[in-house]
N, C-alpha and C positions, 0 to 999 in steps of 0.2 A: 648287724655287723659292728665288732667293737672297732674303733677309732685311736692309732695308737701316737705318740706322740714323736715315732721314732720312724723314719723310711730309708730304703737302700739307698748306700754311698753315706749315709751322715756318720759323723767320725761322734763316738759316744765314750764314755767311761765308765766302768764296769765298777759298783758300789757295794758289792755286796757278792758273796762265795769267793772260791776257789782265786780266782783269776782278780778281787779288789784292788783297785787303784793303777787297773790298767786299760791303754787306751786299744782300741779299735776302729776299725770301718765294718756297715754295716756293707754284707755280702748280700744277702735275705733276710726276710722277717717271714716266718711260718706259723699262718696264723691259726694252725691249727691246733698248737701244742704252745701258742703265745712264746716263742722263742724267737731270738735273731741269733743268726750266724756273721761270727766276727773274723775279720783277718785283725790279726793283734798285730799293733804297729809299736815298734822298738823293744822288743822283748830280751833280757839274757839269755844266753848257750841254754842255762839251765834251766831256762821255763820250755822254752822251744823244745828240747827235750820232752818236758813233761808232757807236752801236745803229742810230739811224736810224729812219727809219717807214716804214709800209708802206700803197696805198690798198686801200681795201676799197669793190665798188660795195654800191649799195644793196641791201638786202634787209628782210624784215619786223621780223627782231630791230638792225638799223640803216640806218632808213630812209633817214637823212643821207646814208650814206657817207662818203665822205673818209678823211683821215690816219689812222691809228690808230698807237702807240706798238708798237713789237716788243718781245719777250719775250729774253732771256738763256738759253742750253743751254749746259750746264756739265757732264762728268763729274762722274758721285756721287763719284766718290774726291777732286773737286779741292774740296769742301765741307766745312764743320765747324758741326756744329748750334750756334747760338749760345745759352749760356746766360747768363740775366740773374743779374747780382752776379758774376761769374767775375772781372771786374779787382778786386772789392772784398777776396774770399779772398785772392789775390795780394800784396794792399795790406798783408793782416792778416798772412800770413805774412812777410814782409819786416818788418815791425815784429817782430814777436816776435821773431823772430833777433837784433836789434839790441837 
């Protein structure tokens, strides 16, 4: 079994296709097709859009029905787990040089 560097909930950045330089949570990682499903966090009208929605009829866990927002599938490879303070170290090493 491959060992991937990325698990559900970690907030990643997407590096590479369609969707670069945007952030996400991972929802799933499906290791069959080595993909994770992203809920893309802070998106424009006009990406959101390009996602699009999807209807869903009624059932007991959503009685309503209706719109629902779609999910983001990304190869694992085209992700980078985002760690928090990484542009700060950056910041700090750029000064120290100077």
């Amino acid at each position: 079994m491959i060992k991937y560097s990325v698990k559900k909930g970690d907030t990643v950045e997407v590096i590479s296709g369609k969707w670069k330089g945007e952030q996400g949570k991972i929802i799933a990682v499906v290791r069959k097709n080595e993909r994770v499903v992203l809920e893309m966090i802070g998106l424009s009208p006009e990406k959101q859009q390009q996602i699009g929605r999807r209807t869903v009829k009624k059932t007991p866990d959503n009685p309503k029905g209706g719109l629902i927002e779609r999910a983001v599938s990304v190869h694992i490879s085209n992700v980078k787990l985002k760690v928090k303070g990484e542009k700060e170290t950056k910041q700090k090493k750029e000064e120290q040089k100077a």
